[in-house]
C-alpha positions as CSV (number, residue, x, y, z in Angstrom):
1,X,34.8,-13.7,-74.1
2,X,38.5,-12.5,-74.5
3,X,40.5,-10.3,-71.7
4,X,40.0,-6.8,-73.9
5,X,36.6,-7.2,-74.3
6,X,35.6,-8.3,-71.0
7,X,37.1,-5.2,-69.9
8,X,35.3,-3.1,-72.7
9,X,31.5,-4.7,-71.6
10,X,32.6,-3.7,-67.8
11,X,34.0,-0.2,-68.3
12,X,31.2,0.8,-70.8
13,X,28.6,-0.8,-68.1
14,X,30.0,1.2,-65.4
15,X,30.2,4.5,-67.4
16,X,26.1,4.3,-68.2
17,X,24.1,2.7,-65.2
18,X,21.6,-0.2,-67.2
19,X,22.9,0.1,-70.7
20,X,23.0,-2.8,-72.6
21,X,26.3,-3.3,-73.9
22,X,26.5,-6.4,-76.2
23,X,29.9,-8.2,-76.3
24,X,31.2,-10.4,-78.3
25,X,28.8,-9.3,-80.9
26,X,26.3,-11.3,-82.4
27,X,26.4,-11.7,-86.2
28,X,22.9,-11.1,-87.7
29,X,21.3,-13.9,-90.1
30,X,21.6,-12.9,-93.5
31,X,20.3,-14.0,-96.6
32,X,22.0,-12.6,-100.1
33,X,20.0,-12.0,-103.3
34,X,21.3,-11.4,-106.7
35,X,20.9,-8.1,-108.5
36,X,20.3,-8.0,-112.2
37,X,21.5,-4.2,-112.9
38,X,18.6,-3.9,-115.9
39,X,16.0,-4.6,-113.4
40,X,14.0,-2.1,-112.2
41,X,10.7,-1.1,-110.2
42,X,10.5,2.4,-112.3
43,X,8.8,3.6,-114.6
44,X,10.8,3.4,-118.1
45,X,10.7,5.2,-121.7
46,X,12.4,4.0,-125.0
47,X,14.0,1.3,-122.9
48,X,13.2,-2.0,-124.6
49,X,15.6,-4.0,-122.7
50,X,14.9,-2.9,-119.3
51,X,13.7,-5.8,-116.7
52,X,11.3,-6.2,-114.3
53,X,12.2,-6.3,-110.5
54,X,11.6,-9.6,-109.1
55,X,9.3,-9.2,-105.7
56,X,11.4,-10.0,-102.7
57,X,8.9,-12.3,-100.2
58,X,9.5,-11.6,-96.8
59,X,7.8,-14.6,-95.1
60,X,10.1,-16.7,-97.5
61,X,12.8,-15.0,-95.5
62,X,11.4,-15.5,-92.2
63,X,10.8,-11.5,-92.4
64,X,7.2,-9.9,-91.1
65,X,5.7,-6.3,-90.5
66,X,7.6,-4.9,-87.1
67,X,10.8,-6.1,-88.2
68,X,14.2,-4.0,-88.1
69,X,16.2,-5.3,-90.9
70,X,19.7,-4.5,-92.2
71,X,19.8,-3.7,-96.3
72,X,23.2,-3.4,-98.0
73,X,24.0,-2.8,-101.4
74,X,27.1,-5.5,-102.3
75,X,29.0,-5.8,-105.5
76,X,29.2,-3.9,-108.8
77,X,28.1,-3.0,-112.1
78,X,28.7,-1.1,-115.0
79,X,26.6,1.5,-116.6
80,X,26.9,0.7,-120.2
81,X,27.5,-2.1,-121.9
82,X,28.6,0.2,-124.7
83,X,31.3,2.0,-122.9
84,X,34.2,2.7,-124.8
85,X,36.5,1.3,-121.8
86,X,34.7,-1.8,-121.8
87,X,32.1,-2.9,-119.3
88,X,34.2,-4.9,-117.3
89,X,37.4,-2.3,-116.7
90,X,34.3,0.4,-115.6
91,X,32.0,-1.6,-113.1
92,X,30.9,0.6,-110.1
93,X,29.8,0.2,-106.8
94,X,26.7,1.9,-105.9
95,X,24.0,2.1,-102.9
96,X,20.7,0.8,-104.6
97,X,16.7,1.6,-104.2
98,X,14.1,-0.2,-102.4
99,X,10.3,0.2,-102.1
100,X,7.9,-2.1,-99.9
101,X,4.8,-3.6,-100.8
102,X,1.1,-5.4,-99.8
103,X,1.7,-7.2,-103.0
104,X,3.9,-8.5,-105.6
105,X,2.2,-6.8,-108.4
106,X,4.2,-4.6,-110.8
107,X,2.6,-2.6,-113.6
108,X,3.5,-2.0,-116.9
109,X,6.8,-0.4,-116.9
110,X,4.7,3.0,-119.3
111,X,3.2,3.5,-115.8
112,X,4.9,5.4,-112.8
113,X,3.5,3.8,-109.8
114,X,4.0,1.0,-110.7
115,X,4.0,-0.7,-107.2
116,X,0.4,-0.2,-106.0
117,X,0.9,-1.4,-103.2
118,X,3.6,0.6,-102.2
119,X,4.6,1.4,-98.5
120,X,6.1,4.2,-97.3
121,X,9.6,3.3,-95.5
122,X,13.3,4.4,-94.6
123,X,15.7,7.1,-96.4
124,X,13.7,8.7,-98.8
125,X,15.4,9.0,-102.4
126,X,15.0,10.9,-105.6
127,X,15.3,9.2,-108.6
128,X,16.5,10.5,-112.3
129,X,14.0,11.1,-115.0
130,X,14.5,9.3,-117.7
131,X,17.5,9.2,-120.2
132,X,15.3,9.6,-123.6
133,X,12.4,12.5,-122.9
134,X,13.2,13.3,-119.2
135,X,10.2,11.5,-117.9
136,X,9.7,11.5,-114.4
137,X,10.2,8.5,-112.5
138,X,9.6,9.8,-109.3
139,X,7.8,7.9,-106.1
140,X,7.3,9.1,-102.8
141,X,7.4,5.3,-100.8
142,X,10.9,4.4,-101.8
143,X,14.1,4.2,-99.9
144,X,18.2,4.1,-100.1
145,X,20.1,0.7,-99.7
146,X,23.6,2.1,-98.8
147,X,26.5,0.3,-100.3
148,X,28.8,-2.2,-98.2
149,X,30.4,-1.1,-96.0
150,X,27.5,1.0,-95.0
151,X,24.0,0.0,-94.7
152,X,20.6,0.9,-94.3
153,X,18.8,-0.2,-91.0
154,X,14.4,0.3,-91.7
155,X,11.5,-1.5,-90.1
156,X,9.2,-3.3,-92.6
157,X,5.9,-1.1,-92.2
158,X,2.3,-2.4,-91.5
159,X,1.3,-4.4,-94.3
160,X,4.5,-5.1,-96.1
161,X,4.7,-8.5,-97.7
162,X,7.1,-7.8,-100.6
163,X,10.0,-6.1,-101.2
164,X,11.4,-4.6,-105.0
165,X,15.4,-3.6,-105.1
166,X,16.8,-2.1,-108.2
167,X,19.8,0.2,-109.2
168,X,19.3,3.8,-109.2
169,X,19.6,4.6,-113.1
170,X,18.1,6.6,-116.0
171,X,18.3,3.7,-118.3
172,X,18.6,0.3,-117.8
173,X,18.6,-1.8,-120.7
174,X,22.2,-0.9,-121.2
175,X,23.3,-2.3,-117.3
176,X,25.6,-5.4,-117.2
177,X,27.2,-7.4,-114.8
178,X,30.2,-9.0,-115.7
179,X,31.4,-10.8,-112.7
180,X,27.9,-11.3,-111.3
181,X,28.6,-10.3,-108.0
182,X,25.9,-7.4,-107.7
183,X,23.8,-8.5,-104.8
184,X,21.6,-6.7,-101.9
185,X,22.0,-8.3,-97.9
186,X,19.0,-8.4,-96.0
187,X,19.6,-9.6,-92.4
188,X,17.2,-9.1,-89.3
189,X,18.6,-7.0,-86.4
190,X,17.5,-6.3,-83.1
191,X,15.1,-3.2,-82.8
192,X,17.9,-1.3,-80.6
193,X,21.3,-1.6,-81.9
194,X,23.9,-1.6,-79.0
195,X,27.5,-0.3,-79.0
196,X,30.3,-0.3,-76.4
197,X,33.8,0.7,-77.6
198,X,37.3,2.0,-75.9
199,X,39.8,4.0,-78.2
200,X,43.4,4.5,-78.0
201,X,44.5,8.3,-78.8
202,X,42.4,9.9,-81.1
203,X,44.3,12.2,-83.3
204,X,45.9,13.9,-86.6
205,X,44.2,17.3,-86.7
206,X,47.6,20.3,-85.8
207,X,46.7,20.3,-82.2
208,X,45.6,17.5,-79.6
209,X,44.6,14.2,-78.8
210,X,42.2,12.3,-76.9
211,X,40.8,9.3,-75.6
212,X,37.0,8.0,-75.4
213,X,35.3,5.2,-74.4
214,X,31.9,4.5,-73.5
215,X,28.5,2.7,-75.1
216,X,25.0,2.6,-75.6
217,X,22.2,1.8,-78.5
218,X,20.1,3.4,-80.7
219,X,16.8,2.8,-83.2
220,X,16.9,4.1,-86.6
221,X,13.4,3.8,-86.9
222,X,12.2,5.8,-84.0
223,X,15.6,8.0,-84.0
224,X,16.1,6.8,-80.3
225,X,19.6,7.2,-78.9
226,X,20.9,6.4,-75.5
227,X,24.3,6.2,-75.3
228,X,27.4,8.0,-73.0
229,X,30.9,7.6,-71.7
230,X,34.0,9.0,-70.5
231,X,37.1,11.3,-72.3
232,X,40.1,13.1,-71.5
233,X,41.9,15.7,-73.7
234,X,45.6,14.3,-73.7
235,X,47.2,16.4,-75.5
236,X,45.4,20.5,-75.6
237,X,43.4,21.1,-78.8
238,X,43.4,24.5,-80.4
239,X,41.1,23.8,-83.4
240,X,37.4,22.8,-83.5
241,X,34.6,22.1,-81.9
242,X,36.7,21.2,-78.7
243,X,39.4,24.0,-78.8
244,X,41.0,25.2,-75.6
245,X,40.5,21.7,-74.0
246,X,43.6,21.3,-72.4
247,X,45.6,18.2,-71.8
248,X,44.4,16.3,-69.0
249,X,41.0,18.0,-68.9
250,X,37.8,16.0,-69.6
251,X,35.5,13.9,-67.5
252,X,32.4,12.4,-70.1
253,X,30.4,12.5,-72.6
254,X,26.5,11.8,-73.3
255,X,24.5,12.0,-77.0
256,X,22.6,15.0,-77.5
257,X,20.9,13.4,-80.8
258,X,21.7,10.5,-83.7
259,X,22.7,11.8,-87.0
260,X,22.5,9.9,-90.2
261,X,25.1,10.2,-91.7
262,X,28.4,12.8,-91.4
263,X,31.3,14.0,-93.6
264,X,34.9,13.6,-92.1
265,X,38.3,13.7,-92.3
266,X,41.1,12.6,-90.3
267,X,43.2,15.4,-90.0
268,X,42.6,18.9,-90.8
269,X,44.9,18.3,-94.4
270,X,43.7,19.8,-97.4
271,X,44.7,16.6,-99.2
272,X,43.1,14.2,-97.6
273,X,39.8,13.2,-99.5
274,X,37.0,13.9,-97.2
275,X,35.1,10.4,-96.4
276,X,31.4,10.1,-95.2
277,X,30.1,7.6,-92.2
278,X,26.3,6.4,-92.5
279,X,24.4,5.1,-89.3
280,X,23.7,1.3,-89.2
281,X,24.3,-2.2,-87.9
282,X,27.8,-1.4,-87.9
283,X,28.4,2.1,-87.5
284,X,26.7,5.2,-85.4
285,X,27.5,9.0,-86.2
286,X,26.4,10.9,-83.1
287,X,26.4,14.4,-81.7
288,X,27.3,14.7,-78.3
289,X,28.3,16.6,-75.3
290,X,31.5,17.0,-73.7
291,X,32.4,17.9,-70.3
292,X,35.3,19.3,-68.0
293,X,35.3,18.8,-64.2
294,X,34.1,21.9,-62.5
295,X,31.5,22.3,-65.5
296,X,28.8,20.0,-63.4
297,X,26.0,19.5,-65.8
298,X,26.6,22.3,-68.4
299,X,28.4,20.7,-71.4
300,X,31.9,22.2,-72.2
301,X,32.1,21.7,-75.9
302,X,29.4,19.9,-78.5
303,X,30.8,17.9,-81.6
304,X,30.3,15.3,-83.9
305,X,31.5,11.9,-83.1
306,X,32.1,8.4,-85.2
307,X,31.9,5.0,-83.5
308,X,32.3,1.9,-85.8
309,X,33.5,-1.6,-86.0
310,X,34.4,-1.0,-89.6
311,X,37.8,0.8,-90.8
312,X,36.3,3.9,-91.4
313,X,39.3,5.3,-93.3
314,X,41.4,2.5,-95.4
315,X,43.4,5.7,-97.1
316,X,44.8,6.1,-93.8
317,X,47.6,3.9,-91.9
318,X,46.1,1.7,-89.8
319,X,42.9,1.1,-88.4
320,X,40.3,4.2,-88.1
321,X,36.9,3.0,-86.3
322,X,36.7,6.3,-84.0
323,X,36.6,9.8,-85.0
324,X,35.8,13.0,-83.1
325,X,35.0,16.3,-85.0
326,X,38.2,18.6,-84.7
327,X,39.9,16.5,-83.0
328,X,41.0,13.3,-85.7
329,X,40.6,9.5,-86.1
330,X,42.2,6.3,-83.8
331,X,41.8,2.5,-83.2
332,X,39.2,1.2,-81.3
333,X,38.4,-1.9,-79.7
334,X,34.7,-1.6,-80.5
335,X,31.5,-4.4,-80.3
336,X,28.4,-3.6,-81.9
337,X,25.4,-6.4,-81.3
338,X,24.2,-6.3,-85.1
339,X,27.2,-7.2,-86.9
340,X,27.3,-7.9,-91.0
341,X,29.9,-10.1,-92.1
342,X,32.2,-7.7,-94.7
């Protein structure tokens, strides 16, 4: 363990009393599974070329009901074969859809359930009728698989044996793959995620700065978030959900709930494209509490906050892994105990 993060582990442990603060992290065990972007688990109509979704088998994996695992959506793949760009100049990257299973039957593909044993299980996610005669291809048990460098954290639900992936699409027969790179992750990870980070300044809205630092964990599953630390306004903000905190005010910080996702920018600049942060093994998105000395236990300001081990905004110089709401992004050293490879 290096100087910087010994000294993250022991300022985040001493910030909150018994939290488990996991440094250096631990990468999780993955396993990666090609993707054939015609392949598909819905129903289809006037789609003669469409696949089948293989079934996934868990136990192959070493994977069992009770399990928190990681799912990622890697590579790309383009829509139509008959694009007038070419396939290969318009390939994509896009999250994918899941669905577990007691079995590794699949029905006809005239049929629209046709996993019967299908298990309820993460993100819910609509998908599109049909391109030809807008048939519904609607099912209630299936889930998002966020695309790298987001992911999707579920637990594999009672009786789950099996696991179909497939890109979200209207029609598939016309999918291809040039480079054959299209692939989903699935990695176990620990039940509780845990987190411990220190920032530099956190900036680039018109007014302020600040610094944070702190840890904790969090279960997707159960939406279970323990997690606090200390800040300091070091230059005064005038915008946001912090305004009129005032250099050199600021004591800590504590989680008043775990988000899944937010939308964010950097600064408060019209022209910067506004990016999105999903909760998972690598990232959290958290609303939390903020408080002044002399405020004792009633919080000073509430806002939206970003920790991540990921560059949460490559548009920007540098590296981006923190971000509070109002207030803009900064480096990090940051450890998370479920770590992905990117």
């Amino acid at each position: 363990m290096n100087n910087l993060t010994k000294a993250l582990v022991l300022s985040a442990s001493w910030l909150i009393p018994g939290a488990v603060i996991c440094a250096p992290a631990a990468q999780a065990v993955e396993t990666t599974i090609a993707v054939n972007p015609k392949a598909t688990y819905l129903l289809t109509n006037l789609d003669p070329n469409a696949l089948d979704s293989p079934a996934i088998d868990l136990a192959a994996l070493g994977l069992r009901a009770g399990d928190h695992i990681l799912l990622q959506s890697n590579g790309d793949f383009c829509f139509s074969i008959f694009n007038p760009l070419g396939c290969a100049n318009t390939e994509t990257a896009q999250p994918m859809i899941g669905i577990f299973s007691s079995s590794s039957t699949l029905l006809p593909s005239n049929i629209l359930n046709r996993v019967p044993g299908a298990i309820q299980a993460g993100t819910s996610v609509t998908t599109f009728p049909t391109l030809f005669g807008a048939v519904p291809t609607d099912v209630p048990q299936d889930f998002i698989i966020f695309h790298a460098p987001f992911s999707s954290v579920v637990t594999i639900p009672d009786n789950a044996q099996f696991l179909f992936v497939a890109v979200r699409d209207s029609f598939y027969g016309d999918n291809a793959d040039p480079d054959g790179d299209l692939a989903v992750v699935i990695a176990g990870v620990p039940a509780k995620i845990a987190f411990g980070f220190e920032s530099g300044n956190v900036s680039g809205f018109p007014t302020g700065a600040a610094r944070i630092t702190g840890g904790g964990s969090f279960d997707l599953g159960t939406a279970f978030v323990h997690a606090a630390g200390g800040f300091r306004c070091t230059e005064s903000v005038q915008q946001g959900p912090l305004n009129g905190c005032r250099a050199g005010e600021g004591i800590r910080w504590d989680t008043v709930d775990l988000l899944l996702s937010t939308s964010f920018k950097c600064s408060g600049s019209s022209a910067e494209s506004a990016k999105t942060a999903i909760t998972g093994a690598n990232t959290v998105v958290l609303l939390a509490d903020f408080y002044r000395q002399g405020d004792g236990d009633d919080e000073s300001f509430t806002a939206r906050m970003i920790v991540s081990d990921l560059d949460l905004a490559p548009d920007v110089p540098g590296v981006q892994n923190v971000w509070i709401q109002g207030v803009g992004c900064g480096s990090a050293i940051v450890d998370f105990n479920a770590r992905v490879a990117q």
